[in-house]
C-alpha positions as CSV (number, residue, x, y, z in Angstrom):
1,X,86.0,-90.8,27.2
2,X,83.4,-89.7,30.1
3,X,83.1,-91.8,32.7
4,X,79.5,-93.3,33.3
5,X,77.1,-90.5,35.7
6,X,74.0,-92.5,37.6
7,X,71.6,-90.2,39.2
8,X,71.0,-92.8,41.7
9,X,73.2,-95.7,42.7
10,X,71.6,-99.5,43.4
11,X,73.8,-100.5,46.6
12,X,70.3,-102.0,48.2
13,X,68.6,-105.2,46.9
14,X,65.7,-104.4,48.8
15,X,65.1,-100.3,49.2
16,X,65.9,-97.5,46.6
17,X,66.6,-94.0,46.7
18,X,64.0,-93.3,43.7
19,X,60.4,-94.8,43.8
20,X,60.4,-98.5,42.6
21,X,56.7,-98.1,41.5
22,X,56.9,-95.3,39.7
23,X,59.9,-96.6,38.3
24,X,58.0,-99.8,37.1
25,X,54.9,-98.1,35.7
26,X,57.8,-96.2,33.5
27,X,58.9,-98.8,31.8
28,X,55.5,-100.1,30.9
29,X,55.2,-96.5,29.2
30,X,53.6,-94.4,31.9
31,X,55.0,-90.8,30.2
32,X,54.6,-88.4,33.3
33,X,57.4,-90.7,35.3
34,X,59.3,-90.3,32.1
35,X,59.1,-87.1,31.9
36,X,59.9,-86.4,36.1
37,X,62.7,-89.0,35.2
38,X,64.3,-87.0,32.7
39,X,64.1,-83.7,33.7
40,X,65.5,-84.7,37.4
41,X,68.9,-86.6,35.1
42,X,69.3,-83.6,32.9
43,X,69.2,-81.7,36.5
44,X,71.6,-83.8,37.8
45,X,74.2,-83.7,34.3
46,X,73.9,-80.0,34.4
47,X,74.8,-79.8,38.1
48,X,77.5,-82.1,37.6
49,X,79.1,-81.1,34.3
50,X,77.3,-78.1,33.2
51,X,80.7,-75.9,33.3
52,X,82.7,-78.6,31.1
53,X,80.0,-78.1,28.5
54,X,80.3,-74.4,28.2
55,X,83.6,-74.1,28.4
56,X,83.3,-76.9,25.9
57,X,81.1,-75.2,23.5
58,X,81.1,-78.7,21.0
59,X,77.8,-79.2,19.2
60,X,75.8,-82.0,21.9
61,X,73.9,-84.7,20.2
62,X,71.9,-87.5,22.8
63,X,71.2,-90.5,21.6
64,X,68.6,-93.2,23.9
65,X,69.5,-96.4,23.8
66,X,69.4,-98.6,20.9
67,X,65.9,-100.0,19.1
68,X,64.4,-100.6,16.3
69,X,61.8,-99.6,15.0
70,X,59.6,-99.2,18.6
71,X,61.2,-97.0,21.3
72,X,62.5,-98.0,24.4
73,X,60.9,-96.5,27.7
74,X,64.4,-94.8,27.6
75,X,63.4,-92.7,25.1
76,X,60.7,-91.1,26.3
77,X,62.9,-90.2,29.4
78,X,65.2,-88.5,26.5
79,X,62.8,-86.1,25.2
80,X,62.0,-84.6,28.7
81,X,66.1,-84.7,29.4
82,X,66.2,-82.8,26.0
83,X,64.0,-79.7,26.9
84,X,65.4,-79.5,30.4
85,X,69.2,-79.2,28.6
86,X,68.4,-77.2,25.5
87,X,67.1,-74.4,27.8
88,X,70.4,-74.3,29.9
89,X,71.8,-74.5,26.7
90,X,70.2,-71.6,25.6
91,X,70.8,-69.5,28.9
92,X,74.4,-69.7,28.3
93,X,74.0,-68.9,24.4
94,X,74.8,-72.5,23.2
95,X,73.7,-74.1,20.0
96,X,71.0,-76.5,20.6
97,X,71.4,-80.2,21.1
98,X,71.0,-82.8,17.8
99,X,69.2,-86.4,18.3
100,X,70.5,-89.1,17.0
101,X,69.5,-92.8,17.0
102,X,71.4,-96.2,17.2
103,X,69.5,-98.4,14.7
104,X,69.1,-102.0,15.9
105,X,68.6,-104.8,13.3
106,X,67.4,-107.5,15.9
107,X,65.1,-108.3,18.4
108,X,64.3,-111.0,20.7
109,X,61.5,-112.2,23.4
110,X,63.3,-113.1,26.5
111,X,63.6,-110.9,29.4
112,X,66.6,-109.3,29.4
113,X,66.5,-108.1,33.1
114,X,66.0,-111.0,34.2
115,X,69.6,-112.6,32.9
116,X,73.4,-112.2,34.4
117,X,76.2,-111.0,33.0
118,X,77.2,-113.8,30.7
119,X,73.7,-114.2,29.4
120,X,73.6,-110.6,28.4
121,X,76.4,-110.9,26.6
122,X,75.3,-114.0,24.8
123,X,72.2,-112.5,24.2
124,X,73.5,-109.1,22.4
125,X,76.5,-109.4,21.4
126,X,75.6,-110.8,17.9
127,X,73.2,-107.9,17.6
128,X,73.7,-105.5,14.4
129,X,74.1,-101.4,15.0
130,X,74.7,-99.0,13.0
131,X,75.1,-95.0,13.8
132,X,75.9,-92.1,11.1
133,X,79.3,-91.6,11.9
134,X,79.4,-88.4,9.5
135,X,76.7,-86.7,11.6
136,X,78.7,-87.8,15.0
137,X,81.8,-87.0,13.9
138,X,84.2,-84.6,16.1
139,X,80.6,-83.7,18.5
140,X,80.0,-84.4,22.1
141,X,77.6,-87.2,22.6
142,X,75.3,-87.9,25.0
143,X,74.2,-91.4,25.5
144,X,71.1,-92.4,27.9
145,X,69.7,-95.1,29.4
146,X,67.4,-95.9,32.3
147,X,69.6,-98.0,34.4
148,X,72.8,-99.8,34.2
149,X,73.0,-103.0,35.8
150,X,75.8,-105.2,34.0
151,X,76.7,-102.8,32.2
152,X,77.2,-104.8,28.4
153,X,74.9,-102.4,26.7
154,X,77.4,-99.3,27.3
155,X,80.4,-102.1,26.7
156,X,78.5,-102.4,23.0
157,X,78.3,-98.7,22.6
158,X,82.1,-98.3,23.3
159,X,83.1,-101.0,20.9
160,X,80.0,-98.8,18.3
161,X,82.2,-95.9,18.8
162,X,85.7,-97.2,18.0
163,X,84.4,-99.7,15.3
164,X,82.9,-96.2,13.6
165,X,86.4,-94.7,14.1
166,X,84.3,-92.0,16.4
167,X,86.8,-91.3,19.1
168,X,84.4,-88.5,20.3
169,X,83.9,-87.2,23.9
170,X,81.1,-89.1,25.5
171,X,78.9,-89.2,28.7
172,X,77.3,-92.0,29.2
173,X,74.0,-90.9,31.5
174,X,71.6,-93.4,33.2
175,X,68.5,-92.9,36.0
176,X,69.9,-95.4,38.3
177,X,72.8,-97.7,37.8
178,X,74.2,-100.6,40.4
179,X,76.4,-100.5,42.3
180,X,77.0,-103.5,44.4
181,X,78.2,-106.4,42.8
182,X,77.2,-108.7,45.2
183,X,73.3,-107.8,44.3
184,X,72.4,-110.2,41.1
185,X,71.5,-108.3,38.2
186,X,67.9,-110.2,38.3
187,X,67.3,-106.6,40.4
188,X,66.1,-105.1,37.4
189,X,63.3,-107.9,37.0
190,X,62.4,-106.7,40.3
191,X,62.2,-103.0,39.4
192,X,61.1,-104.1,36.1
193,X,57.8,-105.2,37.4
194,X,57.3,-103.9,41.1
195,X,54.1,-102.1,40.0
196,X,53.1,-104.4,37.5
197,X,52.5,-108.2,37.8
198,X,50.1,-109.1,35.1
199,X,48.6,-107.6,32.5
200,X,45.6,-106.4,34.2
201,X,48.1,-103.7,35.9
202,X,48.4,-102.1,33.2
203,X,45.2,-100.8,32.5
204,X,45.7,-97.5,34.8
205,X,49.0,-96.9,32.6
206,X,47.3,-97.1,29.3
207,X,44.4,-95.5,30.1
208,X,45.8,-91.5,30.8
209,X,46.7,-89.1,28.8
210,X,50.0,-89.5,28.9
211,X,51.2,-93.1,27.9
212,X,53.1,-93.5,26.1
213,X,54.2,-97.1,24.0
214,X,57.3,-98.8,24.0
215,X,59.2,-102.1,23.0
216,X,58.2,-103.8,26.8
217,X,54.6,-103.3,26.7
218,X,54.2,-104.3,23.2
219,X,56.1,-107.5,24.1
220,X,54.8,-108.0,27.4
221,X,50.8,-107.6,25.9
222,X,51.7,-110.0,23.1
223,X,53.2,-112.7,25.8
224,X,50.8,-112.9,28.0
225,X,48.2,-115.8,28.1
226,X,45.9,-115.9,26.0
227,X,42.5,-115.9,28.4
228,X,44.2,-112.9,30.4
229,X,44.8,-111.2,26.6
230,X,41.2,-111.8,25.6
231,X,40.2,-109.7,28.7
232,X,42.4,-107.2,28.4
233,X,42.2,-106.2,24.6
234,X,37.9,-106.4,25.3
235,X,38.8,-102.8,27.0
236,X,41.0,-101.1,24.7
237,X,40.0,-98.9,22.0
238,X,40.2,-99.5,18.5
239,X,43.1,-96.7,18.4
240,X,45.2,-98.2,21.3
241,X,45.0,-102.0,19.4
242,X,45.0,-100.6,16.0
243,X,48.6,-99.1,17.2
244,X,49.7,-101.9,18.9
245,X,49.5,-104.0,15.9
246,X,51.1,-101.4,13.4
247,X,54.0,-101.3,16.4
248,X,54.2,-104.9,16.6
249,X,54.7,-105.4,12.7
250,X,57.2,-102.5,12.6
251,X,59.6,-104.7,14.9
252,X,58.9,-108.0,13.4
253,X,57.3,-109.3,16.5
254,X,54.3,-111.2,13.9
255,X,57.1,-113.4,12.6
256,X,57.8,-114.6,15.8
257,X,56.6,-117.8,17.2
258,X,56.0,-116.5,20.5
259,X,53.5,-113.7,19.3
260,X,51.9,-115.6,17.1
261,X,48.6,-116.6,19.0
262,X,48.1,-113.2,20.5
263,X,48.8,-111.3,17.6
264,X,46.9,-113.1,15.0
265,X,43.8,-112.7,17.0
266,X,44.5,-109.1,17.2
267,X,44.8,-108.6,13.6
268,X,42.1,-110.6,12.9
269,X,40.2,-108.5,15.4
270,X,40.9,-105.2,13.6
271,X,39.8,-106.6,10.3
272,X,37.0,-107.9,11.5
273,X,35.8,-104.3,13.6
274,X,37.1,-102.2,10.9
275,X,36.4,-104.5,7.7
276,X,38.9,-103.7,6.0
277,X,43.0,-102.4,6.2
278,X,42.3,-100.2,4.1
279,X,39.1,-98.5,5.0
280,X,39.1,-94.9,5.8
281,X,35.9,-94.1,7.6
282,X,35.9,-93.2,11.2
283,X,33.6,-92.7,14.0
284,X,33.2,-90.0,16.1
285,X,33.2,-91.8,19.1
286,X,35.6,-94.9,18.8
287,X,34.1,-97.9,19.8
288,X,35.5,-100.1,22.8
289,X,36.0,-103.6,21.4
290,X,34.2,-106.5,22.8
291,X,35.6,-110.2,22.4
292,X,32.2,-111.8,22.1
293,X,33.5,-113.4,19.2
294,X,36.5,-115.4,21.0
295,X,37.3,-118.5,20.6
296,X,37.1,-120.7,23.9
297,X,40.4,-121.2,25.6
């Protein structure tokens, strides 16, 4: 078994060797960091092990971190890590790499970067996974993150992997990991959200070309308070809300009690706008939604 490989190491509370806000619009879904931030960590593994893996010469399949249905921001950092290593790959006559996926059965509100160690563990450890272990079996694999702060994510994978008999070679790859235990791992809260402190940051993220959506902003939109919601969903287009809602179902988030306010207006928005579910008209221009019609808060 691989040991861990961290492009960057945490050993500051306070400064960083990568950009905090860039770092922070990334995991609100801002694609072009993702896609800096992978090719720099597939730069970094190939400098670093690129001779093991073609002396190697195992079939590679990279797997982001576990979800659901919605993506973590970690997996948008995976597809631009994938094009970077295929073509080395391919320089050196290599098969391509596979993807794979860890599926993830449950989901929860809190703030997981904002817990220690044991809370972590409380909070995941009950969590159901599940990975093919006929496609894995008796490949490399290549397991990526964004940042390892506790570390109990990659402590799940490891007990995945031997509880699916897959005594594979892995690497286990992350953008930044910690590496001061005296700094609390409330650091990633602070990352987390260095660039973004309510919702109204986000509108220069979901407003270019490239963003892209993931499990934290569909979270963080359907948390936020209501009046602050109201404004912000007035200046998205149908598209953006119609997908945050289809996202939002596809992870169960509109049986939860804590997105049930924001996302019932939502839908009822959509409905309303569109008239029906089921309609398939559309406009040329797509209309920006207006919340003339919200209820006083």
């Amino acid at each position: 078994m691989t040991p861990a490989f961290a492009l960057h190491k945490i050993t500051c509370a306070h400064s960083f060797s990568f950009d905090a806000a860039s770092y922070s619009r990334f995991k609100f879904g801002d694609g072009a960091v993702a896609e800096t931030f992978g090719k720099d960590l597939a730069t970094g593994f190939i400098q670093q092990y690129g001779a093991t893996l073609r002396e190697s010469k195992q079939q590679l399949v990279v797997l982001p971190s576990p979800y659901a249905a919605i993506p973590t921001a970690s997996h948008a950092m995976t597809v631009a890590f994938n094009k970077v290593l295929n073509r080395y790959l391919a320089f050196h006559g290599l098969s391509p790499l596979e993807n794979a996926k860890i599926h993830r059965f449950k989901t929860y509100s809190v703030d997981y970067g904002a817990l220690d160690m044991n809370s972590r563990l409380a909070l995941i450890i009950n969590d159901k996974y599940h990975m093919d272990r006929s496609f894995l079996l008796n490949k490399t694999l290549v397991f990526i993150d964004d940042i390892k702060i506790t570390g109990s994510h990659e402590m799940i994978i490891r007990r995945l992997l031997e509880q699916f008999s897959l005594p594979n070679t892995a690497y286990f790859l992350y953008y930044a990991a910690l590496s001061q235990t005296d700094i609390h791992p409330n650091i990633e809260n602070t990352l987390n959200y260095y660039e973004v402190k309510t919702i109204h940051d986000l509108h220069d993220i979901v407003n270019q070309a490239h963003f892209i959506f993931n499990t934290r902003i569909v979270k963080y939109i359907l948390l936020a308070p209501f009046a602050d919601f109201l404004a912000f969903v007035s200046q998205q287009t149908n598209t953006f809300l119609t997908q945050l809602v289809d996202l939002a179902i596809s992870n169960g988030y509109h049986q939860m009690p804590e997105y049930k306010l924001n996302f019932e207006y939502l839908f009822n928005l959509l409905h309303k706008n569109e008239l029906s579910w089921q309609s398939t008209s559309r406009k040329a221009k797509e209309p920006i939604l207006t919340s003339q019609s919200s209820p006083s808060v």
